[in-house]
VOFI-542944 format. One line per field, with one value per residue (C-alpha): residue number from 1; residue in one letter; x negated, y, z negated. Coordinates in steps of 0.2 Angstrom, whole numbers. Layout:
BEGIN
resi (NUM/...) $
resn (a/...) $
xx (X/...) $
yy (Y/...) $
zz (Z/...) $
END
This chain:
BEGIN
resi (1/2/3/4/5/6/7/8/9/10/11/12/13/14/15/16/17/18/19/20/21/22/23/24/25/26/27/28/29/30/31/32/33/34/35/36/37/38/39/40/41/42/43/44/45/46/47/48/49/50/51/52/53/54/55/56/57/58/59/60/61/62/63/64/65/66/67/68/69/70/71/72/73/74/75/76/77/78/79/80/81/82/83/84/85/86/87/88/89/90/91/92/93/94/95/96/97/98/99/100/101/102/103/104/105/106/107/108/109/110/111/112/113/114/115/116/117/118/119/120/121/122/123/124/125/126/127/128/129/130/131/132/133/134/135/136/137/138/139/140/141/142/143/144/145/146/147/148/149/150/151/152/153/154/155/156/157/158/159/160/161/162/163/164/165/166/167/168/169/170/171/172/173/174/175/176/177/178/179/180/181/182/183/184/185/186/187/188/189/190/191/192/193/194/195/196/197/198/199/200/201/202/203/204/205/206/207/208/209/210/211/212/213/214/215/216/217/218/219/220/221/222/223/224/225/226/227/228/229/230/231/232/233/234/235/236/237/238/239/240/241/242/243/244/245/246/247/248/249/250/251/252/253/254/255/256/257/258/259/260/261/262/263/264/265/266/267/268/269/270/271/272/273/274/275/276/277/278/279/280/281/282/283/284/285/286/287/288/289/290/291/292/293/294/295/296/297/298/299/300/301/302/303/304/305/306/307/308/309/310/311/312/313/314/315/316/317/318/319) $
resn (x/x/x/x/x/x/x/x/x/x/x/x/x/x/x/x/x/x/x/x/x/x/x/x/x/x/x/x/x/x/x/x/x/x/x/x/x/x/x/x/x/x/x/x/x/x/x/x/x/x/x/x/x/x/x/x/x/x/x/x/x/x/x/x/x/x/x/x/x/x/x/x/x/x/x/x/x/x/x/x/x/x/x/x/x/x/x/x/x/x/x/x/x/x/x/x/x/x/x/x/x/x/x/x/x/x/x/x/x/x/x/x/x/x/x/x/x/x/x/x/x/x/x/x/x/x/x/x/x/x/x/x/x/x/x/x/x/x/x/x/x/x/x/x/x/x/x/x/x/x/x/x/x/x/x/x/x/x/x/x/x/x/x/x/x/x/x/x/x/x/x/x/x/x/x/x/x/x/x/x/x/x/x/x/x/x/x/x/x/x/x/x/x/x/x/x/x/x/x/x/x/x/x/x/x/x/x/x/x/x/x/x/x/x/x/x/x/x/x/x/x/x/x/x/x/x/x/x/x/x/x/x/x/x/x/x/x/x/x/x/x/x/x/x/x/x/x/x/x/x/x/x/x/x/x/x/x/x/x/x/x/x/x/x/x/x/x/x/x/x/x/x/x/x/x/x/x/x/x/x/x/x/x/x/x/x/x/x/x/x/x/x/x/x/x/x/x/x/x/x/x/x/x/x/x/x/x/x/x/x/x/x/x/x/x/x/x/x/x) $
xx (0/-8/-8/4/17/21/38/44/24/29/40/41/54/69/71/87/86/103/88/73/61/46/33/36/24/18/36/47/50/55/40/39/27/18/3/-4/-3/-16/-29/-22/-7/-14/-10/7/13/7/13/24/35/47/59/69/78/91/105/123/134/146/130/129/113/117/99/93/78/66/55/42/42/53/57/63/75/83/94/96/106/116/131/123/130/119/125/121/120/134/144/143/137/137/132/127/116/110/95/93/81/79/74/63/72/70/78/84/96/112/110/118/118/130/123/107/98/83/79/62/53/41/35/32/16/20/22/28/45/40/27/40/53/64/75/72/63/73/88/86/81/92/102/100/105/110/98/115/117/97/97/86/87/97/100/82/74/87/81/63/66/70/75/59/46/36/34/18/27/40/28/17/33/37/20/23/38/29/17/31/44/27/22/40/44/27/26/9/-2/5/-4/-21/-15/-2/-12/-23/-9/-3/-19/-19/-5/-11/-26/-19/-2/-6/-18/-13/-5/-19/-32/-27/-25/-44/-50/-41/-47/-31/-19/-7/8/3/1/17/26/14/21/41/41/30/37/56/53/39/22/23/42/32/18/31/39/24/19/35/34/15/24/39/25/19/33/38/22/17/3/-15/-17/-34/-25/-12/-20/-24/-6/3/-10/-4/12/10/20/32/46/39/40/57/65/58/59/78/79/73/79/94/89/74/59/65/81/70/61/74/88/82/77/75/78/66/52/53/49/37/26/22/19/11/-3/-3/-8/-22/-28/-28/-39/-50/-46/-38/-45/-34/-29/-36/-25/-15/-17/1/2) $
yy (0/17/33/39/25/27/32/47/54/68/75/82/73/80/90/94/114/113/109/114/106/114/102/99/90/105/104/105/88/88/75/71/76/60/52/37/30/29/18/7/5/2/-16/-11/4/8/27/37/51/68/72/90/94/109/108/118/109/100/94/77/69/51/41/28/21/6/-1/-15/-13/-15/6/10/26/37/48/67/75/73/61/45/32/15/2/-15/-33/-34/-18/1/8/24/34/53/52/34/24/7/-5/-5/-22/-22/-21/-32/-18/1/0/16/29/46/60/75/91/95/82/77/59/51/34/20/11/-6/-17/-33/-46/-36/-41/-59/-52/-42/-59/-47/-53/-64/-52/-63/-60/-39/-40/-27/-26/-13/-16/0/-1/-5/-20/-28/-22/-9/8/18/35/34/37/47/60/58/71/91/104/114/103/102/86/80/83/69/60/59/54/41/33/33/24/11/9/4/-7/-16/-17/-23/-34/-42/-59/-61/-51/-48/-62/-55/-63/-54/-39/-46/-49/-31/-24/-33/-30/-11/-14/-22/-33/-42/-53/-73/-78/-93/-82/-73/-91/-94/-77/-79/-96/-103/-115/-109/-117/-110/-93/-93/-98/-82/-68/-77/-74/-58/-48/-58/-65/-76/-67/-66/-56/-44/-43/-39/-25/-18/-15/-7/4/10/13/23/33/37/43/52/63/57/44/49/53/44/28/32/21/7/7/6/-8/-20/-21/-33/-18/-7/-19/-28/-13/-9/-25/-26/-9/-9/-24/-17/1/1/12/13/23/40/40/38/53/66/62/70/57/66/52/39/50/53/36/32/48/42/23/31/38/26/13/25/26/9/7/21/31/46/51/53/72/75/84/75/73/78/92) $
zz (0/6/-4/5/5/-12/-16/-22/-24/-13/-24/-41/-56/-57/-71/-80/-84/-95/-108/-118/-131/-139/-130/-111/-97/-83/-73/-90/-92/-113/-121/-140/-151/-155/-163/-169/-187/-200/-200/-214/-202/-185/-187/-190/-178/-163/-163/-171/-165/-164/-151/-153/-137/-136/-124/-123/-135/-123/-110/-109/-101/-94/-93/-101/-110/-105/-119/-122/-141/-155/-161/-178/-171/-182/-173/-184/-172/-157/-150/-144/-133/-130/-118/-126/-121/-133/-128/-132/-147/-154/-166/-173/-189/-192/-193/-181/-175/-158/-149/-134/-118/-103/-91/-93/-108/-104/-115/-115/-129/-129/-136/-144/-149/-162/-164/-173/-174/-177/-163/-171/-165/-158/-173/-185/-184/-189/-202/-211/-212/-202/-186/-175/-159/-146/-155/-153/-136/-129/-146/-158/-174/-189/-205/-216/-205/-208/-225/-226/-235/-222/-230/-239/-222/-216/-229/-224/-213/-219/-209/-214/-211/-197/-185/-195/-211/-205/-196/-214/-221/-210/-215/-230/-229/-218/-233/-243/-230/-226/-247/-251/-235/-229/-228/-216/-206/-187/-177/-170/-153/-149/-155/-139/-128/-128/-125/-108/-102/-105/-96/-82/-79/-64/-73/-74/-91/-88/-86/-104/-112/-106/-109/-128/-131/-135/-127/-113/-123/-138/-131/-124/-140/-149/-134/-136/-153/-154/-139/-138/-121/-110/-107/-86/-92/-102/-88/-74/-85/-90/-72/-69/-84/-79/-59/-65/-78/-63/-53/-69/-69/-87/-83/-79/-60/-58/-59/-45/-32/-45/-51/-33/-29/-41/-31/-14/-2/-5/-2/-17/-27/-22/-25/-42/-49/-44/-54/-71/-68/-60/-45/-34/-35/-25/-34/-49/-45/-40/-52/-72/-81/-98/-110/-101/-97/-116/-120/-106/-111/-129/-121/-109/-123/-134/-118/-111/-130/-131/-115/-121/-106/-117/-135/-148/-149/-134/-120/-110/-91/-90/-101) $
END
């Protein structure tokens, strides 16, 4: 696939104008404020962050959200509406467990909107004895429902804190869900297999098992139960995740031809990008995508901070 074959490259995002947030990409796209967790916590989170968008109060966005991990949201202000694999699910103040999804989950919010979280590692479902990951996939599930202290992290957040005062309590919430909860460390391996499929998702899940020094099998069971679904599942999404970063302005243009490459042509990219997002890549492009270019930003650093390609608190290739 040539530079120029790539769809949607030619144009800029869509961006919803209706609406404003105090950090933005260069073209106004809304992003979070975001960063990754202590050191004592790396294990545990992979980032954490704040989203403030203003809109008119009767502006309803309609997009969606596509994520690999597990996300501890709590939703502070706003009407939210989440299509789920078990039906529609709303909310205004609440705090849920998001599950991974295996394609763009519906979403929509009406009015201003601020909405905070925990990105959780792989693993640390099962090292907190919490829900089965296969069970959430898709799902989301309310704090009352798992049994954890809803209105406690609801208060975490005052209105005249700023995002690293929140952010600082979120950890220290972590610290104590993870004290009171914890019954293992997440599983080293899956630690392993997130790392690359951030480096590069078109690599063999063979190739991984050898390069981990583990059984196939076994590494299959570790990723089902870690990441709620089989490892060449997680590869394939990744790759669309890193391609729609792309298209979405919020990944780091040195990689452009790397991460078209890893598609065979552009009927391939097509096909499978409709698939997990509903609509292919131009539509992709020109329609705003406010909500889902919120989430792929912040996966977007944590992946090049992973790969060392961004330091942390460094600026951003988007920004």
């Amino acid at each position: 696939m040539t530079r120029n074959s790539r769809p949607g490259t030619e144009r800029s995002p869509g961006v919803d104008r209706a609406i404003a947030s105090p950090n933005a990409t260069r073209d106004g796209q809304p992003i979070s404020y975001s960063r990754a967790p202590a050191a004592d916590l790396e294990r545990w989170v992979g980032r954490f962050y704040v989203t403030i968008v203003n809109a008119p109060p009767e502006h309803r966005l309609d997009c969606g959200l596509l994520s690999d991990f597990a996300c501890i949201r709590m939703q502070l202000r706003g009407n939210w509406q989440a299509e789920t694999a078990v039906g529609l699910k709303s909310a205004d103040n609440a705090a849920m467990m998001f599950g991974p999804q295996s394609r763009r989950m519906p979403i929509s919010v009406t009015g201003s909107f601020i909405s905070v979280g925990v990105f959780l590692r792989p693993g640390v479902c099962h090292a907190l004895n919490g829900p089965k990951l296969a069970d959430l996939v898709d799902r989301l599930e309310t704090f009352t429902d798992l049994g954890l202290p809803e209105e406690r992290w609801l208060d975490l957040c005052h209105p005249n804190d700023t995002p690293e005062d929140w952010v600082r309590a979120m950890e220290y919430e972590m610290r104590s869900l993870i004290a009171d909860r914890a019954v293992r460390e997440p599983d080293p391996i899956s630690a392993r297999f997130e790392a690359a499929a951030f480096a590069d998702p078109t690599v063999s899940v063979a190739r991984v098992a050898e390069e981990f020094g583990v059984e196939q099998r076994r590494l299959e069971r570790i990723v089902r139960r870690d990441f709620g679904m089989p490892p060449k599942q997680v590869l394939r999404r990744a790759r669309a995740l890193d391609m729609a970063s792309h298209l979405r302005g919020v990944a780091d243009h040195a990689e452009a031809e790397a991460i078209a490459l890893r598609y065979y042509d552009q009927s391939h990219l097509i096909r499978e990008f409709t698939e997990l997002f509903g609509m292919g890549p131009r539509q992709f492009v020109e329609r705003p995508q406010p909500l889902m270019t919120l989430g792929l930003e912040t996966r977007q650093t944590r992946r090049l901070e992973t790969i060392r390609r961004l330091e942390p608190g460094e600026v951003k290739p988007w920004e």
